[in-house]
N, C-alpha and C positions, 0 to 999 in steps of 0.2 A: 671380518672386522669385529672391533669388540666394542659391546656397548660402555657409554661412561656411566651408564644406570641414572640414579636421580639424585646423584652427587656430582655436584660442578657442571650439570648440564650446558654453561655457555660455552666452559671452557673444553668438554668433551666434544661440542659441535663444532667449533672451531679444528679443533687436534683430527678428529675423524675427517671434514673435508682438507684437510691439508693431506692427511693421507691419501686420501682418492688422487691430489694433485702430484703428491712425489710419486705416487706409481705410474700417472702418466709424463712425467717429467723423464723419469727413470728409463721408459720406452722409446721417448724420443730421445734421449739421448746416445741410447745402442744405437737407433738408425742413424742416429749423425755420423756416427763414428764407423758405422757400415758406409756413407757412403765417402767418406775421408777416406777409406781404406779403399774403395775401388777408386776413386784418385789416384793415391800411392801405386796400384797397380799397375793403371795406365801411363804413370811419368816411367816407371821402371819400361815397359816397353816403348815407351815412346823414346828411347836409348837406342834402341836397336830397328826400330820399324817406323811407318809414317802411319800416325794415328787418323782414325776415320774423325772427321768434324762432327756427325752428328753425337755419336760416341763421346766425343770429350764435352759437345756442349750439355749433352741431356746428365753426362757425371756432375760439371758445373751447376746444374739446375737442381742435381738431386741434393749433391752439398749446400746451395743454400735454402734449399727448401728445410731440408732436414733442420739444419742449423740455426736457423730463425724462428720454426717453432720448439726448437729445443730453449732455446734462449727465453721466446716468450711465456712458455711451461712453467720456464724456474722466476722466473721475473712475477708472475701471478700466484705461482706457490707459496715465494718468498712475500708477498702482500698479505696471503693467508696467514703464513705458520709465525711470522714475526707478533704480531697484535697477538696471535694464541698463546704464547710462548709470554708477551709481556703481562697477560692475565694468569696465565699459569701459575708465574712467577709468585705474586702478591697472595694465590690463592691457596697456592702449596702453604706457604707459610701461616695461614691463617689454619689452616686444617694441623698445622703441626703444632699449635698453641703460640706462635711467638708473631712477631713483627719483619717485617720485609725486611731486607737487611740491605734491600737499596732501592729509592723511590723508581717508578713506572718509567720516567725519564732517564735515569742513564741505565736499566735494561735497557730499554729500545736501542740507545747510542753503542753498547755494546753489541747489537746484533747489526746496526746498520751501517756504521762509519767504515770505511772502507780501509783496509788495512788491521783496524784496529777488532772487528768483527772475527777476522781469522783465533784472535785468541778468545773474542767477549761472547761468541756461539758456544763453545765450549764452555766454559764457565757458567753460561747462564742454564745450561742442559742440566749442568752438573749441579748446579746450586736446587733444582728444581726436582730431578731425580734425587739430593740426598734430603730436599725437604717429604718428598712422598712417600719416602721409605722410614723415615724418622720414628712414626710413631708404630711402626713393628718391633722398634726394640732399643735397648738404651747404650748408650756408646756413639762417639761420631760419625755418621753414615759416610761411607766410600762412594766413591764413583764405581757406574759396573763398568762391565765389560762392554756392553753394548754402546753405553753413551761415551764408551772412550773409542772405542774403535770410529764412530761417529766423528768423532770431534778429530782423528789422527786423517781421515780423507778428506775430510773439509780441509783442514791445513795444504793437505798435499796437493789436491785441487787446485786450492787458492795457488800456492807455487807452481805449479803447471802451467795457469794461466801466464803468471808474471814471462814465466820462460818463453811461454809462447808467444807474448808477445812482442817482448825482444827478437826472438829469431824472427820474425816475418818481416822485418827489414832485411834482411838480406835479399842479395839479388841473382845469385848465382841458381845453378840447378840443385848442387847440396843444399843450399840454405832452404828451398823450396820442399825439398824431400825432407829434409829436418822439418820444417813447418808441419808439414801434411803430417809425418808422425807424431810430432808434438798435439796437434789437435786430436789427431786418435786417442791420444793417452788421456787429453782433458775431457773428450768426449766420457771414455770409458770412466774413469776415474771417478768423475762427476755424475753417472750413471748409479756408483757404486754409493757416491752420498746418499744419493737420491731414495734409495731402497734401504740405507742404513739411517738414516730419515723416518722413513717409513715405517720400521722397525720400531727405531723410537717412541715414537708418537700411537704403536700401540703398546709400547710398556704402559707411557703415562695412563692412556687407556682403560688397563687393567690395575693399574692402580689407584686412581677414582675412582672406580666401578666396586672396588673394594671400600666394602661400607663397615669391616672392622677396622680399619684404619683411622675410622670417623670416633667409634665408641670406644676403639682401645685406648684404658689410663682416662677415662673420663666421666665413667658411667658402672656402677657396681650394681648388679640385681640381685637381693636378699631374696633369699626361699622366706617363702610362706610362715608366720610365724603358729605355732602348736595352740592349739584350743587352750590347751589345760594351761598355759602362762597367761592367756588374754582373761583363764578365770578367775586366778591369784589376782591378778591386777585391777580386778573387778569388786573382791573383796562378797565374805561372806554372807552379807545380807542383802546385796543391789539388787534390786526387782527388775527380772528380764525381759516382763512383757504385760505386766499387773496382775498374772494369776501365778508366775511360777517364781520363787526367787530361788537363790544361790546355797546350798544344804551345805557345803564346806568351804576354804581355800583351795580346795584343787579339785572340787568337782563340781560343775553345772549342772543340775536337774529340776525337774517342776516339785513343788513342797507339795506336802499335802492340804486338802482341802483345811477352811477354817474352824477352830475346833467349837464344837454348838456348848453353848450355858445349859446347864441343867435346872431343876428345880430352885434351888438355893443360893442359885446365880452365881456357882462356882461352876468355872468351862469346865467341860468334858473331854475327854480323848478322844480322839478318833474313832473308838471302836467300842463296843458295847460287851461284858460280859454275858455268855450263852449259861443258862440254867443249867443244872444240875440233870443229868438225866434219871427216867424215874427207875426208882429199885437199886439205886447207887448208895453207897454207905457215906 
């Protein structure tokens, strides 16, 4: 799993447990659909043979076992990743410099309204991944691959279910067999969100987590600036520290000591002429 670091921490806790939840959604929904298929199995032979009762009721038991907590998986997922997804949304865009581009209220209604969700999931994914990615570079961010493949099994899902629930009205032995495969495919199908989901949810992940995305276009660090300008700037005479002042415009050092008055109370120089040495001309 990958951490959100210490950028958007509410919104990385939220995204990371919704992962933990589509991976076990994801699981149970293979076994639904494992045991959908030993159904299917045993109506094909029950065509030709007389099925043992225990046999069919423990298939019965395992179908709705499976099924109901596949169902209650994605029903607690969906409580998690909706609310992550509606702070995401507001929060992505604050990191990309601009304003939400639709208040907290109709996010939500695009991920929740029934029907209308099959398009407002996608969209809102989209809108979220191209604010994350925004400030890596300039130009209108695309949708990837990943949040579109994402957003094309939700749809198909969603239509899976519609179909499937129209056929399970029917009454005949086809229309049962059509059923039974029909829930296989929502099962699987719905499996395949669930891990494509998951996937998701660690792009946004590693996209919070990424902390030049915070300073990129926002923040410029100047190298150190040179002695020798901060001594120009300082100018020739400013006293550095009350014994040493400044000897030119471009160069810093300690002066020489104070020059001593002489007899006649005219200053001295620093330095004393040495006599004549003896037997010199």
């Amino acid at each position: 799993m990958v951490d959100g670091g210490h950028v958007g921490r509410p919104s990385a806790l939220r995204l990371r447990t919704a992962g933990y939840l589509l991976l076990l959604t994801c699981a149970l929904a293979v076994a639904a659909a494992g045991a959908e298929t030993w159904r299917f199995l045993l109506l094909l032979r029950g065509r030709t043979e007389v099925l043992s009762g225990p046999v069919v009721a423990a298939s019965d038991a395992t179908v709705t076992i499976a099924g109901s907590l596949a169902t209650v998986s994605a029903l607690i997922t969906a409580a998690v990743l909706v609310p992550a997804f509606v702070r995401l949304h507001g929060e992505a865009a604050r990191r990309a410099a601009s304003e939400p581009g639709r208040p907290a209220a109709s996010v939500l209604a695009r991920l929740v309204v029934p029907g209308w969700n099959l398009y407002g999931v996608g969209l809102v994914a989209r809108e979220i991944d191209g604010l994350l990615t925004k400030p890596h570079g300039g130009g209108r961010p695309r949708i990837s691959r990943l949040v579109l493949a994402w957003w094309m099994s939700w749809v198909a899902d969603g239509v899976l279910v519609l179909v499937a629930l129209g056929r399970a009205f029917g009454r005949s032995e086809q229309a049962m067999a059509d059923s039974v495969e029909l829930h296989i495919a929502v099962d699987l199908v719905g499996g395949l969100v669930a891990l494509l989901g998951f996937l998701v949810c660690q792009r946004f992940l590693r996209l919070l987590a990424d902390s030049r995305s915070v300073l990129d276009g926002r923040w410029v660090v100047q190298p150190p600036r040179p002695t020798r300008a901060i001594a120009s700037e300082i100018g020739p005479a400013a006293d550095i520290d009350g014994e040493g002042v400044v000897e030119s415009a471009g160069d810093v050092g300690v002066a020489e000591p104070p020059a001593a008055a002489d007899s006649a109370g005219k200053p001295s120089v620093g330095f004393t002429e040495q006599p004549a040495a003896a037997g010199s001309a």
